[in-house]
C-alpha positions in Angstrom: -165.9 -119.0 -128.8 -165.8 -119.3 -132.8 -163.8 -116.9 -134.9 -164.3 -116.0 -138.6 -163.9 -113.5 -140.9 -167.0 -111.1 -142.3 -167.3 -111.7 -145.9 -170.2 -109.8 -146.3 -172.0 -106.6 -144.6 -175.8 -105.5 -145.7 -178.6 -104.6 -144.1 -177.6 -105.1 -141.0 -176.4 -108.9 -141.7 -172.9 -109.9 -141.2 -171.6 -113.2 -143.2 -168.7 -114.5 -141.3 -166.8 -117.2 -143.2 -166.4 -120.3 -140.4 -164.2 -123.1 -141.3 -166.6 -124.3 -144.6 -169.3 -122.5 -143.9 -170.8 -119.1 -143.7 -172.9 -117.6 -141.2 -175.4 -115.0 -140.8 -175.3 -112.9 -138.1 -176.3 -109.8 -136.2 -174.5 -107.5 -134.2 -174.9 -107.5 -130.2 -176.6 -104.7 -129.1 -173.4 -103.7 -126.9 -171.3 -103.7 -129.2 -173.0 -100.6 -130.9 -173.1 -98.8 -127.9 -169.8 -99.0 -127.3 -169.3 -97.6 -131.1 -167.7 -100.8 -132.2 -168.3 -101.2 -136.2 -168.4 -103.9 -137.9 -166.4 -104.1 -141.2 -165.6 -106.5 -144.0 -162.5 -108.0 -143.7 -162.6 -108.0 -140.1 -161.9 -111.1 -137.9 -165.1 -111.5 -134.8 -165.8 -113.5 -132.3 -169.2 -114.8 -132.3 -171.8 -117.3 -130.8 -174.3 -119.2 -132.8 -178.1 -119.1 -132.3 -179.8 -121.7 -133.8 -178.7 -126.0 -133.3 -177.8 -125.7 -137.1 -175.2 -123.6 -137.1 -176.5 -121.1 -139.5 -177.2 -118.0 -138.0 -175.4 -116.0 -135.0 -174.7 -113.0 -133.2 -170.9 -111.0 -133.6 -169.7 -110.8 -130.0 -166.3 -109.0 -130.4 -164.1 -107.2 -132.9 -160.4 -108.9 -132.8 -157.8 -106.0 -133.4 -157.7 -105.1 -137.3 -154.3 -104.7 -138.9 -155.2 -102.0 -141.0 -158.4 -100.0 -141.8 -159.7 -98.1 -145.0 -162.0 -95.6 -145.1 -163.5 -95.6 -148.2 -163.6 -98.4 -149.2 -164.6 -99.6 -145.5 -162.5 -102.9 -145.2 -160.4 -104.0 -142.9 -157.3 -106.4 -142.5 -156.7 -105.4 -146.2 -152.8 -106.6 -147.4 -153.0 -104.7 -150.5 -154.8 -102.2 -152.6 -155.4 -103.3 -156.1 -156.1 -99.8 -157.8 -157.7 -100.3 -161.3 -157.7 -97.8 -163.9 -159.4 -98.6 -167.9 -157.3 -97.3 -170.8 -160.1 -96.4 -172.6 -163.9 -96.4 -171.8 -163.8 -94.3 -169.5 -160.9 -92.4 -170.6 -158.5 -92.6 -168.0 -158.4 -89.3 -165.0 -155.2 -89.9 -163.9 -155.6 -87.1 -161.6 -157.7 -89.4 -159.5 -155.4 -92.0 -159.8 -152.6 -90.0 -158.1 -155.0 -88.8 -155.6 -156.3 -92.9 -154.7 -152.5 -93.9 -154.7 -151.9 -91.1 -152.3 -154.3 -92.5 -150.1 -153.7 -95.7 -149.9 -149.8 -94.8 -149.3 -151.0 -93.0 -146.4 -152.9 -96.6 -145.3 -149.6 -98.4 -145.6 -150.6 -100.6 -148.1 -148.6 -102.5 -150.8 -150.3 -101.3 -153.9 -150.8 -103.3 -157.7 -152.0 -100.6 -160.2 -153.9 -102.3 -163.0 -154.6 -100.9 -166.6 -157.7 -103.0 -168.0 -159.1 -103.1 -171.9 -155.6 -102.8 -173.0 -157.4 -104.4 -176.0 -159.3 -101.3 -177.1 -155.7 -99.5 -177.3 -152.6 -99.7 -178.9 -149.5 -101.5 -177.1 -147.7 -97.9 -177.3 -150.7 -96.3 -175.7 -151.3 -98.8 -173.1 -147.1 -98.3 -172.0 -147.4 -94.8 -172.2 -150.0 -94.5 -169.7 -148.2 -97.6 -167.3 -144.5 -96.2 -167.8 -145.0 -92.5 -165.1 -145.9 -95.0 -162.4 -143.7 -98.2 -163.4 -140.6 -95.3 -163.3 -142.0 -94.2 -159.7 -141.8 -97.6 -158.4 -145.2 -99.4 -158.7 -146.3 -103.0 -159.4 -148.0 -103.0 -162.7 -150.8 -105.0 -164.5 -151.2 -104.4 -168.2 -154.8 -106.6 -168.4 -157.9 -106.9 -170.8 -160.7 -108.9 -168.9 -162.4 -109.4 -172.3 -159.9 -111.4 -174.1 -158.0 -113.1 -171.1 -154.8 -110.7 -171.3 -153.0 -110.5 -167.7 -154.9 -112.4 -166.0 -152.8 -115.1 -164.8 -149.9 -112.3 -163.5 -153.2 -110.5 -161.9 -153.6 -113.9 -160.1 -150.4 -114.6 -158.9 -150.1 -111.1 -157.3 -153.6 -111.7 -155.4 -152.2 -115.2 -154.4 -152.3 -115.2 -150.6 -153.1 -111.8 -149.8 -156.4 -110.4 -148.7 -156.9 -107.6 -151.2 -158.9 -104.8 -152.0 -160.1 -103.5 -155.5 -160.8 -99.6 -156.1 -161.2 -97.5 -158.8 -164.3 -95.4 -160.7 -167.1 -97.3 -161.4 -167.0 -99.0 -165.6 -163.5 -99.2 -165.3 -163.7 -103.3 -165.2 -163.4 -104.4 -161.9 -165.9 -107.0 -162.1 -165.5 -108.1 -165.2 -161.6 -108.8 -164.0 -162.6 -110.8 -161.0 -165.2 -112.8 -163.1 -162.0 -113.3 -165.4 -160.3 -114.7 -162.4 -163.0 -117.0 -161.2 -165.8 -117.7 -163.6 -167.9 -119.1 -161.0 -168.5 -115.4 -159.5 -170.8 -114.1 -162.4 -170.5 -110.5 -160.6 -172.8 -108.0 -162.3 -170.7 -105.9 -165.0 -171.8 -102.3 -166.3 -171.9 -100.8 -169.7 -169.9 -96.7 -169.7 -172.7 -94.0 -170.3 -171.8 -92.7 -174.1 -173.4 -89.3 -172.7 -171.2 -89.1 -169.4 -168.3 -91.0 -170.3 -169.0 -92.4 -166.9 -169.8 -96.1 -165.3 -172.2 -97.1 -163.4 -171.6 -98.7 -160.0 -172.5 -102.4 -160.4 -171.0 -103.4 -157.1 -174.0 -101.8 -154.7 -172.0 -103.1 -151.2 -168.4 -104.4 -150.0 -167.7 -108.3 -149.8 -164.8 -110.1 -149.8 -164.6 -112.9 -152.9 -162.5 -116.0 -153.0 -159.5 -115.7 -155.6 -157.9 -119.1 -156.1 -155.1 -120.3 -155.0 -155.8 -118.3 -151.4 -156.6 -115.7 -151.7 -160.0 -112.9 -151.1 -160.7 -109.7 -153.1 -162.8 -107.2 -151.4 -165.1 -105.5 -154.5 -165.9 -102.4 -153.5 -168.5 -100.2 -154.5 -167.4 -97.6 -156.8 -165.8 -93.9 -156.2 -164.9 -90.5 -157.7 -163.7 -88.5 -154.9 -161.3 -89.1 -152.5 -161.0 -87.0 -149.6 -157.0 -86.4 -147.9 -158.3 -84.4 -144.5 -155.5 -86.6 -142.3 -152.7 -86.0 -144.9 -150.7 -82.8 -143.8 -149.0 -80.9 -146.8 -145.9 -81.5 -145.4 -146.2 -85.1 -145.8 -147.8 -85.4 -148.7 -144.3 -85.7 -150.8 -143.4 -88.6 -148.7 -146.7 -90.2 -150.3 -144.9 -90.2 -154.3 -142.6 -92.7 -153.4 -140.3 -91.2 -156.8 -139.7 -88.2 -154.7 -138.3 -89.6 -151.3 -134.8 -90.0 -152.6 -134.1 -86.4 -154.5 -136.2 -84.9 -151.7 -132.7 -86.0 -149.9 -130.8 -82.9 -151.8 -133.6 -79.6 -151.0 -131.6 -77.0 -149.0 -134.1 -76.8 -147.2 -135.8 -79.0 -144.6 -139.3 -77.6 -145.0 -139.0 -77.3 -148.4 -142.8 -78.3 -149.9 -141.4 -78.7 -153.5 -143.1 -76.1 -154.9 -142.2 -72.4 -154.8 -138.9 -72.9 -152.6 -135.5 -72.4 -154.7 -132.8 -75.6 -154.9 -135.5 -78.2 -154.8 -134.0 -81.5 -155.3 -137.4 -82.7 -156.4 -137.9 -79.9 -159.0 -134.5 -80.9 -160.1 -135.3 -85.0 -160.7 -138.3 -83.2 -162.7 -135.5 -81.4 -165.0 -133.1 -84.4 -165.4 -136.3 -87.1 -166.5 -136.3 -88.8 -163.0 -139.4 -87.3 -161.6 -142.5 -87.4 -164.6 -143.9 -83.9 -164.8 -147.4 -85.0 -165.3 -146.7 -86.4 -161.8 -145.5 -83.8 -160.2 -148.1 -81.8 -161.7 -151.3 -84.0 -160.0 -149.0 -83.5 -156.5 -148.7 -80.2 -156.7 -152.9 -79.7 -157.3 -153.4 -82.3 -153.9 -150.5 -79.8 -152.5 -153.0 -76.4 -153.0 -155.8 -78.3 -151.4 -154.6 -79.2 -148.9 -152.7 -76.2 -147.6 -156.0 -74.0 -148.3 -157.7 -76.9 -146.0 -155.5 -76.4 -143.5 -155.7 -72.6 -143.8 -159.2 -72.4 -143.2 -158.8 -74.9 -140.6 -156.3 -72.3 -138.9 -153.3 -74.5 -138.9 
């Protein structure tokens, strides 16, 4: 039976990518009523049903490596999170809270600051430096004038990646950057709302030369963290694993407890405040989650 990977998911229609060609199919009816989804990203079995080859029917789901939630893509290597320096003004609070995610998804993560050209080179640092300092892959980019392009290509080389980030941000406008040929849709930021629009209206996975896909993903603003518990969120700012390493005490959340060894990395310049700042906000959400859940 042929194998392939879904490319695309709409309507109903799955695109599975099959040797040099691509073909449309449906889902069999068992499938759904076993509650198997479908994702792209995700490598099925299928049969064809038609003498041309075009068009067939998704059999079976082969066992994903990983799985996001929102986005929905599967098999993903990497998240590539992209964040605008300026149009929309960046919320790094949302940042923190989509890197804290896709920690929790065990994904290598490439954080991206597009337009770089409508800020100074001092700005455009200051906002990369919290998370180059915690450890993070970064991309300093402008899709307009070509900047960082080639270093966003090299880390997407071979990896099947996904993109995320609020919508007007530039995430099609850097893939059409990397590959011309795409033409993806780009949208203008609201000068009422300060906002994008979402230009990317369903997930598919794009061919990046050399080897590797891009999943664009419709755009988000909200991230939910109902499977994080609060005591593992720390574990999720990878700056804080090693001074974690000196709290007296075991349980310590790194927030009100005394002889925190986080708190101290904060005093010393290892740990950014701004940082700790954003965790301790997804800290208070999630404990009053869990405190209405009864936990």
């Amino acid at each position: 039976m042929p194998e392939g990977r879904v490319i695309k998911a709409y309507s109903g229609h799955y695109f599975v990518s099959h040797k040099d060609d691509v073909v449309d199919c449906k889902i069999r009816g068992r499938l759904q009523k076993e509650g198997k989804d479908v994702l792209v990203g995700d490598i099925v079995s299928f049969t064809f049903t038609d003498p041309e080859g075009m068009y067939g029917v998704v059999e079976d789901v082969l066992p994903r490596k990983t799985r996001l939630v929102r986005p929905p893509v599967a098999n993903v290597d990497q998240a590539v999170i992209v964040m605008a320096c300026h149009e929309p003004a960046p919320d790094l609070e949302l940042l923190d809270r989509i890197l804290v995610a896709v920690e929790a998804d065990g994904l290598d993560i490439v954080i991206c600051f597009n337009k770089i050209d409508l800020v100074s080179r001092y700005a455009a640092e200051k906002l990369a430096k919290p998370y180059r300092k915690a450890g993070y892959a970064i991309v300093k980019a402008s899709a307009r004038a070509g900047w960082g392009i080639a270093r966003l290509r090299k880390a997407l080389a071979g990896r099947l990646s996904v993109f995320a980030g609020p919508s007007g941000v530039g995430k099609s406008a850097l893939l059409n950057a990397l590959e011309p040929g795409l033409r993806l849709e780009t949208g203008r930021v609201s000068s009422r709302t300060g906002r994008g629009r979402h230009t990317t209206r369903y997930s598919h996975l794009l061919k990046i030369e050399p080897a590797g896909y891009v999943a664009d993903t419709p755009g988000f603003s909200k991230l939910d963290l109902d499977k994080i518990d609060k005591r593992a969120l720390a574990h999720l700012f990878p700056e804080f694993r090693m001074p974690m390493e000196n709290c007296k005490f075991t349980t310590c959340l790194h927030h009100m407890e005394p002889d925190c060894g986080v708190k101290e990395a904060i005093e010393i310049g290892d740990i950014v405040q701004a940082r700790y700042d954003n965790y301790v906000k997804l800290l208070l959400e999630i404990a009053e989650r869990e405190r209405r859940r009864g936990r």
